[in-house]
Structures are given as structure tokens and as C-alpha cells.
C-alpha atoms as one frame of an Amber mdcrd trajectory, in Angstrom:
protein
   1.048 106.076 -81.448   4.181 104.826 -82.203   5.944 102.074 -79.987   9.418
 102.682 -78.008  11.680  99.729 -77.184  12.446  98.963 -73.700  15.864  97.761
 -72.532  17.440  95.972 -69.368  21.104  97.150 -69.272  23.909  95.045 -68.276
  26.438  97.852 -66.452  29.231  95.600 -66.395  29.301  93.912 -69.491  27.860
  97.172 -71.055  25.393  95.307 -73.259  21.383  96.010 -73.871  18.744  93.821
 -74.338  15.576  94.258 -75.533  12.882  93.268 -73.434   9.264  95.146 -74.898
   7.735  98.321 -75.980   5.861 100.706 -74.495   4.119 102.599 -76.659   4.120
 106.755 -76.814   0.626 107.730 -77.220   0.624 111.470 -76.623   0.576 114.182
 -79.304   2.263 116.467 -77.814   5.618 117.595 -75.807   4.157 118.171 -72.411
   7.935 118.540 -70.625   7.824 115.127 -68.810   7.459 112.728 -71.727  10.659
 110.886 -71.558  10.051 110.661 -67.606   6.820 109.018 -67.787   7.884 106.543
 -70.530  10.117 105.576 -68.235   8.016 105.006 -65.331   5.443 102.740 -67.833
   8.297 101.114 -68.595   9.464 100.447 -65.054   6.145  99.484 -64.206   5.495
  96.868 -66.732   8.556  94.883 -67.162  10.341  95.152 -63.376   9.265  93.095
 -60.312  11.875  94.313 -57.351  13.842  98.244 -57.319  16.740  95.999 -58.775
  15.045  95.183 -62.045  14.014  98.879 -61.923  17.289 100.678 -61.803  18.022
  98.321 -64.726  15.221  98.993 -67.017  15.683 101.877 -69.890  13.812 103.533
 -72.441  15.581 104.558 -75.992  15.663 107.719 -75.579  16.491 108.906 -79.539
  13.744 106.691 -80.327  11.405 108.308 -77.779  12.643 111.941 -79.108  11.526
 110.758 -82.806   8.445 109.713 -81.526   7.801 113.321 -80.762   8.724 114.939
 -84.162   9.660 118.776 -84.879   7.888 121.417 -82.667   6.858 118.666 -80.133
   4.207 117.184 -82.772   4.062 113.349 -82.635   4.892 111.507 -85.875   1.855
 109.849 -87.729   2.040 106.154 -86.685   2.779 103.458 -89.500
């Protein structure tokens, strides 16, 4: 399990902050990884489609979660 930082963007001042983790529990690459990251994410830490379109998920963070071969890192 490793955790995966969760962002609101600012679009016009081009600036991220960090507002949680969700954490990446599966071993595996199953195709829609990334996706449903992003839906935790969206889930957790937006209250209105606004919030929602401004929530992100770092992605090279989420990709190292997975590892080589789509093998998850061991947690630390």
C-alpha cells in the first residue's frame, strides 16, 4: 500500500495544493488504476462537480506506486 497525494489545482494561477492521500492498495496493473484513484479521490475530498473538476491525483507518483511489470512496490 503505498499512499498518493491528492491535489486541488488552481487553472489560473497554475498552482497545486495538496489537500490528502489516497492510498493505492492494489497489487497489480488492472488497466483502470489511475481512473479509479481518481474517482476515490473525487469522492473523498470534493463536495459540489466544481470541487470535482478541480481535484487531481499525481499521476508519476501513482505510476511508481505500480512498479515494473505492473507489480506494486513493497510499502515503507
Amino acid at each position: 500500500m503505498r499512499p498518493i497525494s491528492v491535489y486541488r489545482v488552481d487553472y489560473v494561477k497554475k498552482t497545486k495544493v495538496r489537500i490528502g492521500t489516497v492510498v493505492e492498495r492494489r497489487k497489480k496493473d488492472r488497466g483502470d488504476n489511475l481512473r479509479g484513484l481518481l474517482y476515490l479521490a473525487r469522492k473523498s475530498f470534493a463536495s459540489s462537480p466544481q470541487e470535482a473538476f478541480l481535484t487531481a491525483v499525481d499521476w508519476q507518483e501513482a505510476r511508481l506506486a505500480q512498479g515494473k511489470g505492473g507489480q506494486a512496490l513493497p510499502s515503507m
